[in-house]
N, C-alpha and C positions, 0 to 999 in steps of 0.2 A: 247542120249535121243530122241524118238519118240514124235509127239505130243498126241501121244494114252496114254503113260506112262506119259506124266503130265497129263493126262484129266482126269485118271483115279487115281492118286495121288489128285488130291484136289477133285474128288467125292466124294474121302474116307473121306476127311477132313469135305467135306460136311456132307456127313454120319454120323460123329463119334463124331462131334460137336451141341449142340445146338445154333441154329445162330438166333438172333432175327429180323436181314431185313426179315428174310423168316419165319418163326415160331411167332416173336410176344413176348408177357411178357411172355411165359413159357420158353422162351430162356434166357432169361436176368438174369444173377446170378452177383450179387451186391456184392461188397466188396474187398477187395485185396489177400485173403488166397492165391486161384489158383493163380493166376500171382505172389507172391510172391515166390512158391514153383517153379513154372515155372520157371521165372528168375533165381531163383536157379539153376534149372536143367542144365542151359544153362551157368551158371558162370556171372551170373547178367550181360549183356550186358550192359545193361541204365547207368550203372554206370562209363561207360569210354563213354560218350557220352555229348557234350556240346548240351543243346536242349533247346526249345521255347516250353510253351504248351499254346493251344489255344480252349477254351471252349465256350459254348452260344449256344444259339438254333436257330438261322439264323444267316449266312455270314461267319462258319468255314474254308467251304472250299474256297470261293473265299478270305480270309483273308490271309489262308496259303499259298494259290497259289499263289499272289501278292509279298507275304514277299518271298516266293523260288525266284518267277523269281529274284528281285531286288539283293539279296544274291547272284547269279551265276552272274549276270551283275557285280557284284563288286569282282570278281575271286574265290567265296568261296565254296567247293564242298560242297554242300546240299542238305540233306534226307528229305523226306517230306510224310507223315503217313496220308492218310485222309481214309475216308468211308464213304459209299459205293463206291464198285466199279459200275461204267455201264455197263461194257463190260466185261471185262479180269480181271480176281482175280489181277493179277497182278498191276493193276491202284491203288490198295490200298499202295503200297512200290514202289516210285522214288528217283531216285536220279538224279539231275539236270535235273528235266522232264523226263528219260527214266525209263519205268517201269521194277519192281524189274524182277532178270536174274532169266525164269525158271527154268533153271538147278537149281541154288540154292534154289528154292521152293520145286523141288522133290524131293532133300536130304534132307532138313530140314522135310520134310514130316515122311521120311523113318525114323530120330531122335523121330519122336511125336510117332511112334510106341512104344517107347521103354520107355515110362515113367512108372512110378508104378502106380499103379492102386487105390492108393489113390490120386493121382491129375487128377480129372473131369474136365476139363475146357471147358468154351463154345469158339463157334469157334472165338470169338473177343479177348479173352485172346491169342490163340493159334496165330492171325496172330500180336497179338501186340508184341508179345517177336519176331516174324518173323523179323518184323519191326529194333525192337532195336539191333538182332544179323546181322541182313544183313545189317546195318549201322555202326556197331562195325566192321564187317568184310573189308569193304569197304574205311573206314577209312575216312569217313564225316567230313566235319570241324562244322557241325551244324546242328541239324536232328528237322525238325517245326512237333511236335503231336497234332494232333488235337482229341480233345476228343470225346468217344463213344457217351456215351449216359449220362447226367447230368452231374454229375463234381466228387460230393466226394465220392462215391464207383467208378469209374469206374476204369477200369483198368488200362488207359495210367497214375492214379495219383501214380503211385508204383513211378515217374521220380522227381528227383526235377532239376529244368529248371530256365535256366535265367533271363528269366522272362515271368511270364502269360498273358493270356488277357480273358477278357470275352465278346464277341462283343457284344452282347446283351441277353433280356430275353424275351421269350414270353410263351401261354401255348401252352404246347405239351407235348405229353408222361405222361397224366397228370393222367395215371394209375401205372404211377413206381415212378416217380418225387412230384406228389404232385399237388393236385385242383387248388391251388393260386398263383398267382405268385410270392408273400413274398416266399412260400416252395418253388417252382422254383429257385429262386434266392437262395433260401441259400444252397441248391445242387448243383448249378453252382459255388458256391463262396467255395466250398471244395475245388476247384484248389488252394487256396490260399496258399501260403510255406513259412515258419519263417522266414524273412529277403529277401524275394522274390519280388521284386518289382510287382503287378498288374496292368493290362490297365484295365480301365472299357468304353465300347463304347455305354452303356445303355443312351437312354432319359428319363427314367423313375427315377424320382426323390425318389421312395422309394426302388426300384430296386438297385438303386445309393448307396443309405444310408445303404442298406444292404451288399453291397461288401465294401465299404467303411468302417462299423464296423466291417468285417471280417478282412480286411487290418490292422487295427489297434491291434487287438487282436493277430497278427501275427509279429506286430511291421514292416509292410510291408508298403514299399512307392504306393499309389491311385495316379493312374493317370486316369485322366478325358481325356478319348480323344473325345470327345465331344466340348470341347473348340477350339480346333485345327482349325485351320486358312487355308486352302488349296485350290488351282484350280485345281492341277492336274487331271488328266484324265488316264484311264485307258482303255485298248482294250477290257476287259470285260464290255461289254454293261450291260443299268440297271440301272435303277435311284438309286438304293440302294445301289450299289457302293461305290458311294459319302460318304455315312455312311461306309464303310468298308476301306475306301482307309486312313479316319481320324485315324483307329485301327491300321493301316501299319505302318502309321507314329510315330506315340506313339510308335509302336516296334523299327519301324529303332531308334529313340532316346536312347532309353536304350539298343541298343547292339552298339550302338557308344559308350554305357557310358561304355558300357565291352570294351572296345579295338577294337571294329569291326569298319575296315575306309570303310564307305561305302559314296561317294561322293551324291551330287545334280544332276550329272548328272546321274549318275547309276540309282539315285529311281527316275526320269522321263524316262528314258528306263526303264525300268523294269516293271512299272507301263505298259507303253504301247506296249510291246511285254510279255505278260503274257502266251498267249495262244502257241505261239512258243515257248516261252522257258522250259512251264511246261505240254502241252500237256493237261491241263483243259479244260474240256467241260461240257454242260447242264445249265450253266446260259448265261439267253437271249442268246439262242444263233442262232446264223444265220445259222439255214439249208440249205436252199437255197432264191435266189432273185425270181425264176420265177418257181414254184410260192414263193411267201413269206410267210415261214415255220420260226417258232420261236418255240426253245427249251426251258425251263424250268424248273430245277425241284423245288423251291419250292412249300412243300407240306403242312405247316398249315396254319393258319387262316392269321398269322400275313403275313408270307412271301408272301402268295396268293394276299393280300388285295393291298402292293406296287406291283407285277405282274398286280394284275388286274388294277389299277388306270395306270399303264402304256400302258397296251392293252387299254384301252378307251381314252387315246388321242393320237391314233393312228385314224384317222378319215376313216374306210373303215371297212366295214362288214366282219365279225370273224367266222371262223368256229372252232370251239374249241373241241378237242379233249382234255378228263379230264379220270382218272382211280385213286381211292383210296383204301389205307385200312385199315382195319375191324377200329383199335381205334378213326378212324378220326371221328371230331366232322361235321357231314355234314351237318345238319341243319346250324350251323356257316357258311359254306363257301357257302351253297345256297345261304345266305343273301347277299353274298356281289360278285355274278356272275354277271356280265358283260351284261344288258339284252339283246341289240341289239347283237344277236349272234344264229348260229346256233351250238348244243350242239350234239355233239356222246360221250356218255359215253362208257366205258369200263371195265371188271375187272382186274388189274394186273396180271399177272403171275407168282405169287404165295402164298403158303398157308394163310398170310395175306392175299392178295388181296381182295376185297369185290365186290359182283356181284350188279352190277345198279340196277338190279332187287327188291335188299332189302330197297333200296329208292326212289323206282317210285314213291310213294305218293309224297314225299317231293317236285320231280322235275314238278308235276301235281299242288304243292300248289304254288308254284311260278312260274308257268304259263312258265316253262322253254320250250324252242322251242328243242325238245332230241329225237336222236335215242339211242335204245341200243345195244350195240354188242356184242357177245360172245370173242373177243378176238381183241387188239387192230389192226392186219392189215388191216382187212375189215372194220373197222371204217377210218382209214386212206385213203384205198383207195375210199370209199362212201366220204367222203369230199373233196378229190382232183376231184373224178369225178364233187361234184356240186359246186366248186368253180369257181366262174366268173372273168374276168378280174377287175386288183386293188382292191380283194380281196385277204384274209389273212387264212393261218391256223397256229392255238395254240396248241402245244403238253406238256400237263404238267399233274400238280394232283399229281405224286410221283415218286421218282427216278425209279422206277422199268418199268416205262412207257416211262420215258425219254429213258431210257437204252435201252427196247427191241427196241423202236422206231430208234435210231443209228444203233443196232446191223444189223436189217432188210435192212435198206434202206443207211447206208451210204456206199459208191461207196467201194470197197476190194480192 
């Protein structure tokens, strides 16, 4: 296999799919029909698969990353399913941190030719059966799904898993999902499965009571990992963490109560070689010391707000590179910008993406100190030029920015 023939196998994939990181809500087709039929076509993978699903709208993927490394520290080969990718389609399907083998991406490509032409699927159905047959093939002892987009239409719910988690709720996506965050929540709490035990790692007390009456309806055991008692520490930098690491532990609990011997010592290694073991990147993460560069990708209100209260008691002058898009609530996240800072906005690169230019007023009403830029590397390198000693640059606003921002500048 060339690298021409994969590059030009998942164009196609690109092409032939409606994908909503890049397209937006006229991507997003709801419900289980396609993945159903899918699965089919493939001889239902998911179903010879022991799996964990894990939903919410901040902390997926640093939850599932944490729960891999520990799982391989304690000798157990494990699949780990998240999205987006940053870089390489491939960062979407690991196993024990190495991402999924192209070759088997190009065949399985060459199989999606061949479906009938009554199953449409968008491109997130197509790499989740990816997911489940290249973790059936491989022969996983345990594959962590973390969910697309909401919880009860999306596609990774075709699985029924060991046990769930919902790390938390906040609003987002509040053009597919729902204005409130009651509707939020009770889209995230479809993960729930008959006799399935749930984590719930919400602060929100009606957020709470809403997965909690789903659990009950389900005759499913609520657990509160909110309660959870813990020091550990973690190599993924990031106040919010601390909130993710309480969701880890609530899982390690209930697959010890399956048979899984995973020791005290395992989940503090695990906990703090995250990054080595699963190849995670984009939260807080350290680009470089000199100058001091920090990745990030959260991208709404909620996640932005602990990001930004983190950059402010960092006490040195910020140069903040931000890029969003189209559905983002921006007025919301003016409010809560970091004011001592200098601002280069950007547009993403791609069809989402939303140019600064459509909210200059807003960064004029709050008095925001901003350039704007046609495309993120000339905002980059305009802030590394005016950055002074013990000053800072912030690369965040949406994964799409974190990502091209690696793909550009991290060393090959």
């Amino acid at each position: 296999m060339t690298n021409q023939e994969y590059d030009n196998a998942v164009a196609w994939l690109f092409e032939q799919a409606p994908n909503y990181q890049i397209d937006g809500k006229k991507a997003y087709k709801p419900g289980l029909e396609n993945i159903t039929k899918l699965c089919e076509f493939f001889g239902n993978p998911q179903q010879n698969l022991k799996m964990v699903h894990i939903g919410g709208t901040n902390g997926k993927g640093s939850t599932s990353n944490m729960l891999s490394s520990i799982l391989q520290e304690a000798g157990y080969k494990t699949g780990l399913y998240n999205s987006p990718h940053l870089i390489d389609f491939t960062e979407r399907i690991k196993i024990d941190g190495q991402n999924c083998d192209r070759e088997f991406v190009l065949d399985f490509i060459q199989k999606l030719k061949h479906l009938s032409a009554d199953i449409q699927p968008s491109f997130f159905e197509f790499t989740t059966v990816m997911a489940f047959e290249y973790f059936r093939l491989r022969n996983v002892d345990i594959a962590l799904i973390e969910v697309g987009l909401g919880g009860r239409l999306d596609s990774t719910n075709i699985i029924t898993p060991l046990v769930s988690a919902i790390t938390n709720v906040a609003l987002d996506h509040q053009d597919i999902l729902g204005e409130t965050l009651e509707e939020i929540a009770r889209e995230k709490a479809g993960i729930i499965k008959p006799g399935i035990p749930v984590i719930s790692g919400s602060n929100d007390e009606e957020v709470k009571r809403i997965i909690e009456e789903k659990a009950k309806e389900n005759a499913s055991d609520f657990i509160d990992a909110t309660l959870m008692e813990s020091d550990l520490k973690s190599d993924l930098n990031g106040s919010y963490q601390r909130h993710n690491i309480k969701v880890v532990l609530a899982l390690i609990n209930e697959l010890q109560t399956s048979g899984y011997e995973i020791s005290a010592e395992q989940i503090e290694r695990g906990l703090l070689n995250v990054q080595k073991n699963t190849n995670f990147a984009g939260r807080w993460m350290e680009f470089s010391s000199d100058p001091f560069i920090i990745c990030d990708t959260a991208h709404n209100q909620a996640g932005l707000e602990v990001v930004f209260s983190q950059l402010e008691s960092i006490p040195v002058h910020k140069h903040i590179i931000l890029g969003f898009v189209q559905e983002k609530k921006i007025d919301q996240i003016m409010a809560i910008l970091p004011r001592d800072a200098t601002y280069y906005f950007t547009k993403p690169n791609v069809n989402r993406g939303r140019d600064p230019r459509d909210y200059e007023d807003l960064l004029k009403k709050f008095k925001i100190n901003y350039k704007i830029f046609d495309s993120l590397q000339p905002a980059y390198l305009s802030a590394k030029q005016n950055i002074k000693k013990d000053e800072m640059i912030f690369v965040g606003g949406s994964n799409f920015i974190v990502g091209e921002f690696l793909e550009k500048n991290l060393e090959k």
